[in-house]
C-alpha positions as a Markdown table, in Angstrom:
| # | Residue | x | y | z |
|---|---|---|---|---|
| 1 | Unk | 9.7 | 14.3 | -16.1 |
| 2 | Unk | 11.1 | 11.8 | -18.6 |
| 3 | Unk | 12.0 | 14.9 | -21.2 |
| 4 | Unk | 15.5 | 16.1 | -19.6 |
| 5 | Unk | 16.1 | 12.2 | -20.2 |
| 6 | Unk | 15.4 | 11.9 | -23.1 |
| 7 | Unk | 17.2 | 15.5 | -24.6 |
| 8 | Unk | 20.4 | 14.2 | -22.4 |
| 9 | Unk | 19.9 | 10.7 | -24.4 |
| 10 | Unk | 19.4 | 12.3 | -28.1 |
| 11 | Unk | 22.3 | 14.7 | -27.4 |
| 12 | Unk | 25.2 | 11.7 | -27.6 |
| 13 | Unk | 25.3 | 10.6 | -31.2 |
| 14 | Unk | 24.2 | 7.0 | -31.8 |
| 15 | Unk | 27.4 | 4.7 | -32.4 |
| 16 | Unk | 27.0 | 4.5 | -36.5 |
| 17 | Unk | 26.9 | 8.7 | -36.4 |
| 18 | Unk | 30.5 | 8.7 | -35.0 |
| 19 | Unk | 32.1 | 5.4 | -35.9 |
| 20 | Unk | 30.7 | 4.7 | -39.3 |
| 21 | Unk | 32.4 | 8.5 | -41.0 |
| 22 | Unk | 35.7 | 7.4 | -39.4 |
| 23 | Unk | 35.5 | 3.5 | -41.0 |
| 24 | Unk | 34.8 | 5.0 | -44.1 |
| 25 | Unk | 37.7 | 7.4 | -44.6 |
| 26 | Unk | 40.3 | 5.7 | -43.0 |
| 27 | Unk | 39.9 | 2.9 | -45.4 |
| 28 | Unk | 39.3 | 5.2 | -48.8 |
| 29 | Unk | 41.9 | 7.5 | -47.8 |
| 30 | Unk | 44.2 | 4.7 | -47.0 |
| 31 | Unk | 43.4 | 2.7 | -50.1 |
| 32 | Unk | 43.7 | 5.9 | -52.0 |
| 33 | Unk | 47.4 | 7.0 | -50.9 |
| 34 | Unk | 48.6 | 3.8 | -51.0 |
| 35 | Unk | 47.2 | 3.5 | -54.9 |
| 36 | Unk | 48.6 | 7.0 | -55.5 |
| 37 | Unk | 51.7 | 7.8 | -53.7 |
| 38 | Unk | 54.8 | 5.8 | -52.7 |
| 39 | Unk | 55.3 | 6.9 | -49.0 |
| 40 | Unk | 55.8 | 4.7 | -46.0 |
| 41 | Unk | 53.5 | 2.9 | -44.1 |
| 42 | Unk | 53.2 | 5.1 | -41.1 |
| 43 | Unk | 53.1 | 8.4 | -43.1 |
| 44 | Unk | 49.7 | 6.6 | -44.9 |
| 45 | Unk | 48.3 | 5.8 | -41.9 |
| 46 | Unk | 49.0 | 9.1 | -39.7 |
| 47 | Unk | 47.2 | 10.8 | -42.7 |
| 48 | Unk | 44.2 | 8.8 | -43.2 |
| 49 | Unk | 43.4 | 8.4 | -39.6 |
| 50 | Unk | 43.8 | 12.3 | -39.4 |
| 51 | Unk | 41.3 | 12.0 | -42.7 |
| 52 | Unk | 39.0 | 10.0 | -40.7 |
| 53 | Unk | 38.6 | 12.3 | -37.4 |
| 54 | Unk | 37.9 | 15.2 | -39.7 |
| 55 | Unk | 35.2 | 13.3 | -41.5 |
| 56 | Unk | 33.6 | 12.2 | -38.0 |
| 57 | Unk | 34.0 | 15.9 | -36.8 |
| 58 | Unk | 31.9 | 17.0 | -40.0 |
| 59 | Unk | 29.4 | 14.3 | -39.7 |
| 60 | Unk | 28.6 | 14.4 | -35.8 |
| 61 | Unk | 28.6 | 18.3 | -36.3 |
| 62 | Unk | 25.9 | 18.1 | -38.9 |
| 63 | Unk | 24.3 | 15.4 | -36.9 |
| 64 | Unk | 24.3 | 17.9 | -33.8 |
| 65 | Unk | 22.5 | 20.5 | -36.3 |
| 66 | Unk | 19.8 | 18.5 | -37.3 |
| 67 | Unk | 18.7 | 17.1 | -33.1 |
| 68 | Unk | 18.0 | 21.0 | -32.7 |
């Protein structure tokens, strides 16, 4: 009885799988445009948080594909 529980449990990606991808890239992108490029503030940050949910996309995908 405790296996539906326990598929519904392993099916939402543990905290580090969808925060730590999104840390990551915001900060390297970020650090990266900054170092690279002379755009403003808000421009830097629109594109490295956009960075960032396309890295946490990849990685909770792959993360999905390996529970199976």
């Amino acid at each position: 009885m405790s296996e539906p529980q326990d598929r519904e449990v392993r099916a939402v990606p543990p905290t580090a799988v969808r925060l730590l991808p999104v840390l990551i890239a915001v900060f390297g992108l970020s650090m990266l445009i900054d170092s690279t490029t002379d755009w403003p503030v808000w421009v830097r940050w629109i594109l490295s948080i956009g960075g960032g949910m396309v890295a946490q996309y990849i990685v909770v995908k792959v993360w999905a594909a390996r529970q199976r």
